[in-house]
MARKOL-588287 format. One line per field, with one value per atom (N, C-alpha, C): residue number from 1; residue in three letters; atom name; x, y, z. Coordinates in pm, 1 decimal, decimal comma, always signed. Example, Ala and Ser with C-alpha at 12.3 -4.5 7.8 and 13.67 -1.06 7.14 Angstrom:
REM residues 2
resi = [1_1_1_2_2_2]
resn = [ALA_ALA_ALA_SER_SER_SER]
name = [N_CA_C_N_CA_C]
xx = [+1319,0_+1230,0_+1320,0_+1285,0_+1367,0_+1290,0]
yy = [-569,0_-450,0_-330,0_-225,0_-106,0_+3,0]
zz = [+780,0_+780,0_+780,0_+708,0_+714,0_+787,0]
END
This chain:
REM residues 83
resi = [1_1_1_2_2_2_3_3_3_4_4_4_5_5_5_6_6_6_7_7_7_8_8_8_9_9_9_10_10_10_11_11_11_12_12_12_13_13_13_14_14_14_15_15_15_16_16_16_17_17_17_18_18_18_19_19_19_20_20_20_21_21_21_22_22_22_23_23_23_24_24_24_25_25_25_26_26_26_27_27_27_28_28_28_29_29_29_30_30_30_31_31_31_32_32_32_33_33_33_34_34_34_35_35_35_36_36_36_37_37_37_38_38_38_39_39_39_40_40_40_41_41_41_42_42_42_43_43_43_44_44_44_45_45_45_46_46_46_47_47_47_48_48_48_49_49_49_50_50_50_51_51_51_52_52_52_53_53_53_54_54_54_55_55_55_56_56_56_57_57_57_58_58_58_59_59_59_60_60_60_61_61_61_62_62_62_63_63_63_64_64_64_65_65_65_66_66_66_67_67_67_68_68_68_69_69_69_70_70_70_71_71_71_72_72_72_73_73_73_74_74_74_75_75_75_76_76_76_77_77_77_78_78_78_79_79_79_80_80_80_81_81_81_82_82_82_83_83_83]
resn = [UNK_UNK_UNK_UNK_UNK_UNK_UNK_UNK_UNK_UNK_UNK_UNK_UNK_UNK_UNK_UNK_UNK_UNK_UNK_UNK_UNK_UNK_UNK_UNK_UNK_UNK_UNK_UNK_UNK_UNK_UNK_UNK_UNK_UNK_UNK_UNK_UNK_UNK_UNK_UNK_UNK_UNK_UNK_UNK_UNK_UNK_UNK_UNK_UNK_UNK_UNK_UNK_UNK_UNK_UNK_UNK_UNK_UNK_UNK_UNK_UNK_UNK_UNK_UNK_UNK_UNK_UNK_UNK_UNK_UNK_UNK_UNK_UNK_UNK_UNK_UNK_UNK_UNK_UNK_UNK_UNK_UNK_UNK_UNK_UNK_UNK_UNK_UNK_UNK_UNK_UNK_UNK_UNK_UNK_UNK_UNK_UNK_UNK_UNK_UNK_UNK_UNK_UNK_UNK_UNK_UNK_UNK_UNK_UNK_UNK_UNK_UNK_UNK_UNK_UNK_UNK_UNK_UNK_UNK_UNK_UNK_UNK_UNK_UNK_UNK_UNK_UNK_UNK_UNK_UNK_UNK_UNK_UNK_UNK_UNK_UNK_UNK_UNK_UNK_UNK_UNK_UNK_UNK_UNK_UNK_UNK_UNK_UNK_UNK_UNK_UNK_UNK_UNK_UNK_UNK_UNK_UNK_UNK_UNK_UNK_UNK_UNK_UNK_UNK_UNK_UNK_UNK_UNK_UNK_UNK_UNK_UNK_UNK_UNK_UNK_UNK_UNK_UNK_UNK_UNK_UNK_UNK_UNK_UNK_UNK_UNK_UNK_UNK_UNK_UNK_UNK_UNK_UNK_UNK_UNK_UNK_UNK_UNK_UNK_UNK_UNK_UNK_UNK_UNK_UNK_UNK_UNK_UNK_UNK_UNK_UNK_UNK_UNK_UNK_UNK_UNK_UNK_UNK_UNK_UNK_UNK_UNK_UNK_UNK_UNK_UNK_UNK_UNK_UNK_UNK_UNK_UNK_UNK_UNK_UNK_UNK_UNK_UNK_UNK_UNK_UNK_UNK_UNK_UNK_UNK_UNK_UNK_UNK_UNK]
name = [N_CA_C_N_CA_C_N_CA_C_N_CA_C_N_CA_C_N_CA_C_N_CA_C_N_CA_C_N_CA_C_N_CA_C_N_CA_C_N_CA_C_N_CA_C_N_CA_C_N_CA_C_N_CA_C_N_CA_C_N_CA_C_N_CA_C_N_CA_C_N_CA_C_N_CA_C_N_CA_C_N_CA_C_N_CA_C_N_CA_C_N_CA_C_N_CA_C_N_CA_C_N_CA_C_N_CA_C_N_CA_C_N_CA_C_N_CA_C_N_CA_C_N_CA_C_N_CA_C_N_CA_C_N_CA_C_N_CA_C_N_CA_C_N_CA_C_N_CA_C_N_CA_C_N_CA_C_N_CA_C_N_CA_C_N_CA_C_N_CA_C_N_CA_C_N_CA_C_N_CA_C_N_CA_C_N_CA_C_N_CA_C_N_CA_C_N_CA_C_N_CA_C_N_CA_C_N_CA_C_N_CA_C_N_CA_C_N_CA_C_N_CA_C_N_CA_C_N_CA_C_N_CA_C_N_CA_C_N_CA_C_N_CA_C_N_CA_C_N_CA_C_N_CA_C_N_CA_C_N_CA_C_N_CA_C_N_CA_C_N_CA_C_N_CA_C_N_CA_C_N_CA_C_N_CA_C_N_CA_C]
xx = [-600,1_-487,5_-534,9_-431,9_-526,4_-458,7_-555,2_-522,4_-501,0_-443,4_-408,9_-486,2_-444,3_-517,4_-460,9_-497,6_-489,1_-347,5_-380,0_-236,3_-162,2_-4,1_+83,4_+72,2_+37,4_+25,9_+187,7_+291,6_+413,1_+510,0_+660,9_+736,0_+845,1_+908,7_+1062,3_+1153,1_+1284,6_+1360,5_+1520,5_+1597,2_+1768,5_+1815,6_+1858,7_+1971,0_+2059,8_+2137,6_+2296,2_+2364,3_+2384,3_+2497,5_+2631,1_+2646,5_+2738,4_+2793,7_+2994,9_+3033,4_+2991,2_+3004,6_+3030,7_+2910,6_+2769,4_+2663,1_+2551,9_+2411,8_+2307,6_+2297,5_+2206,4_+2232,9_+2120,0_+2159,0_+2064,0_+1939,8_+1837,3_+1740,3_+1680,0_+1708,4_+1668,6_+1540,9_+1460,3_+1274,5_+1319,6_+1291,8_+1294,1_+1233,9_+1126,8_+936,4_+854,0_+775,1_+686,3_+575,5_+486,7_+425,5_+291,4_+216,8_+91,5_-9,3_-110,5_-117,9_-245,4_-248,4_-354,9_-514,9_-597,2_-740,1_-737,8_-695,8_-775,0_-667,7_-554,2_-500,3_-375,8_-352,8_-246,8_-99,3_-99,7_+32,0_+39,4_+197,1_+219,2_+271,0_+233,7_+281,6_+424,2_+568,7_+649,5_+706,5_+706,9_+710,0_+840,8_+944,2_+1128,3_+1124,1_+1179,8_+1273,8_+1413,8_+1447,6_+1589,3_+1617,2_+1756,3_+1776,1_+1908,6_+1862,4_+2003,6_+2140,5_+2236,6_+2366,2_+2355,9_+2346,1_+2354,8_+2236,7_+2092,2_+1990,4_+1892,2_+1926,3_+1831,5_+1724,7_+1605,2_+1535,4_+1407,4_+1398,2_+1302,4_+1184,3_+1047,6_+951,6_+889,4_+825,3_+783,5_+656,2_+579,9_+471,7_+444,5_+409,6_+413,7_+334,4_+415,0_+365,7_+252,1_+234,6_+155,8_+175,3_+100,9_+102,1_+188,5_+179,6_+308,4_+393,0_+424,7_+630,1_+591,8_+663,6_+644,2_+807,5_+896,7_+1004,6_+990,5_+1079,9_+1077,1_+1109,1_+1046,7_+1108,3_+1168,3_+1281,5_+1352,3_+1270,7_+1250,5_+1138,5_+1167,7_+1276,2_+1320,6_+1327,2_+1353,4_+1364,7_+1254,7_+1194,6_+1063,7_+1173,2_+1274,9_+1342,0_+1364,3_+1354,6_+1417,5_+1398,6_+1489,3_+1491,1_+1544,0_+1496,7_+1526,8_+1664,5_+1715,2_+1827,3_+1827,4_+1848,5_+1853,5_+1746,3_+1628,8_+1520,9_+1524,1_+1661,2_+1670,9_+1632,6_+1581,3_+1589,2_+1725,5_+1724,1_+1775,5_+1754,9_+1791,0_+1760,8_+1859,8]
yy = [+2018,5_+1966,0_+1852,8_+1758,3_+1640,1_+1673,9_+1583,7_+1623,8_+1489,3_+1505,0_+1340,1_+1286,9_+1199,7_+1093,4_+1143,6_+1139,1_+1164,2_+1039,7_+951,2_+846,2_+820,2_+821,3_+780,3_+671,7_+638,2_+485,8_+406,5_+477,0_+426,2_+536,8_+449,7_+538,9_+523,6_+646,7_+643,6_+673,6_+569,7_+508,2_+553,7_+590,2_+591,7_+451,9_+383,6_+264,8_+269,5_+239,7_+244,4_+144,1_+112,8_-12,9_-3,7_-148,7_-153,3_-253,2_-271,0_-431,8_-475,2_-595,0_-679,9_-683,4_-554,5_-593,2_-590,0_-565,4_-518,0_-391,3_-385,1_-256,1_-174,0_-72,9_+72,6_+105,3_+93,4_+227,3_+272,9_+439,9_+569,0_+606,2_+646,1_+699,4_+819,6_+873,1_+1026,1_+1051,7_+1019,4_+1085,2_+1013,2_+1022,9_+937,2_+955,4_+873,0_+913,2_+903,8_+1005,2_+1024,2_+1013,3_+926,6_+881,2_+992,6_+1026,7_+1091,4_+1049,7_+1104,4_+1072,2_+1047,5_+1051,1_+1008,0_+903,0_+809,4_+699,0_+720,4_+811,5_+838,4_+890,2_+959,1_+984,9_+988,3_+1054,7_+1063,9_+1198,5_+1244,1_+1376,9_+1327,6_+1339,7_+1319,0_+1382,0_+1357,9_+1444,1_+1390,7_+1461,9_+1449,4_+1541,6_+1478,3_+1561,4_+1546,3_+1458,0_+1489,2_+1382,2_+1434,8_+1415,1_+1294,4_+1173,8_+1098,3_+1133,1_+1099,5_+1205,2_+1106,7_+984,1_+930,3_+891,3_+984,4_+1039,1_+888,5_+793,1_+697,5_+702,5_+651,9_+676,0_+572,4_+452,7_+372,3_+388,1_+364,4_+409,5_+185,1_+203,4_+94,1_+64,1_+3,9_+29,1_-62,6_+59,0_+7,4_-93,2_-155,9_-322,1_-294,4_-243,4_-202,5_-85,9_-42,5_+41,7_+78,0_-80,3_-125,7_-109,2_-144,3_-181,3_-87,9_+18,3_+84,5_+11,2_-71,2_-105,5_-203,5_-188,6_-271,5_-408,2_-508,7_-679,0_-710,1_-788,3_-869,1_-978,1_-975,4_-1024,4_-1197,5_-1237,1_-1374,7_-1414,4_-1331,8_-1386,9_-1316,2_-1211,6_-1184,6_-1044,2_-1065,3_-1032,7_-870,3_-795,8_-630,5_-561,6_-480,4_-415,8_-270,5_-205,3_-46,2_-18,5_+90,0_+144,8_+247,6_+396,6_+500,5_+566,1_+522,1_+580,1_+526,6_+484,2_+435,0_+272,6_+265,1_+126,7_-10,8_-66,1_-139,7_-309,1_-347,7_-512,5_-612,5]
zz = [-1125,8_-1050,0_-960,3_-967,6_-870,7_-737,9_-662,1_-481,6_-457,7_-355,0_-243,9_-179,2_-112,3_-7,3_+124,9_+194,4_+366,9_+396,0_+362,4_+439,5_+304,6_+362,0_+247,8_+169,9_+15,0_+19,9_-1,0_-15,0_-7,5_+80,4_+133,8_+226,4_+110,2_+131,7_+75,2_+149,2_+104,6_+188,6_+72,9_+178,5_+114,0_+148,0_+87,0_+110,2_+89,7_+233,6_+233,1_+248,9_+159,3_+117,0_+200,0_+253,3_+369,7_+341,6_+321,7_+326,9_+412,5_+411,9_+528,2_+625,1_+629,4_+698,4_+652,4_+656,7_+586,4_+574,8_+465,7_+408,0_+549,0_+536,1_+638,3_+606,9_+602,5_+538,1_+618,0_+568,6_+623,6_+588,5_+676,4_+604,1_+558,3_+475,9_+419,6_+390,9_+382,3_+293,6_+287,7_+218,8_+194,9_+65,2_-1,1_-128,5_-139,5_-185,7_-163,6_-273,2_-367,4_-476,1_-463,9_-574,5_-649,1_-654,1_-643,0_-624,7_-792,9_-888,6_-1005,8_-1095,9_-940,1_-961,2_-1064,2_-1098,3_-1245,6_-1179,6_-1059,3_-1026,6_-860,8_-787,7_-660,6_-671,0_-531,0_-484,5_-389,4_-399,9_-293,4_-235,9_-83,6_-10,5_+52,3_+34,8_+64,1_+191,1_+336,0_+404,6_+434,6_+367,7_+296,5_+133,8_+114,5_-74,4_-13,6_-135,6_-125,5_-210,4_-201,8_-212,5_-371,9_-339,5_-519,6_-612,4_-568,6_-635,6_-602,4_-568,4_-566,7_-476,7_-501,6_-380,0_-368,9_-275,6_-292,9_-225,4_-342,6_-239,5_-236,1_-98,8_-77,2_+14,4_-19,2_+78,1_+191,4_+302,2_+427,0_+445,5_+540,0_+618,0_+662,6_+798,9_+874,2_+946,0_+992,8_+1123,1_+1217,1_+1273,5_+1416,5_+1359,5_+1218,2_+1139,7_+1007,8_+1029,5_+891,0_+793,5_+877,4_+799,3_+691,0_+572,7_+495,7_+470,5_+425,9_+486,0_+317,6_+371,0_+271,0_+188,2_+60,8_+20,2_+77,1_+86,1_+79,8_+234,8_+329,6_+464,7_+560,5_+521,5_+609,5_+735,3_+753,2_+884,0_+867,5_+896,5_+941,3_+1089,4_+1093,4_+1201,7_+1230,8_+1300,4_+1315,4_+1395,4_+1386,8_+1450,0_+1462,5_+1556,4_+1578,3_+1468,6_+1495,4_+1372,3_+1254,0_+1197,8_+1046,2_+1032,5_+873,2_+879,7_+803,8_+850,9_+797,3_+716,9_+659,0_+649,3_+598,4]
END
């Protein structure tokens, strides 16, 4: 059985699609790659209602949020992220 790595190498994120503003994203887990490189262990503390679920890997440290590949810009809200 393979084992993990100590730090997540990707976070997973719900996106909530919003008219009219940017979309939300929520952290919900995060993904933990395998010592012999072939898979992830994921670790959910909560489920999205329409099964999607993006994992993405963190910026840094300081900003675990995700950036818009085209404008660089995101920002947090009541814990969740958005962009």
């Amino acid at each position: 059985m393979a084992t993990t790595t100590q730090q997540p190498t990707h976070r997973a994120y719900v996106v909530v699609k919003r008219e009219g503003a940017d979309d939300f994203w929520i952290n919900v887990g995060a993904a933990f790659a395998h010592q012999d490189g072939k898979g992830f262990n994921i670790i959910l503390q909560a489920q999205p209602i329409d099964g999607k679920i993006v994992l993405r890997e963190p910026q840094d440290e300081a900003d675990q949020t995700p950036r818009r590949a085209r404008s660089g810009a995101a920002s947090t809200q009541s814990g969740s992220r958005r962009r």
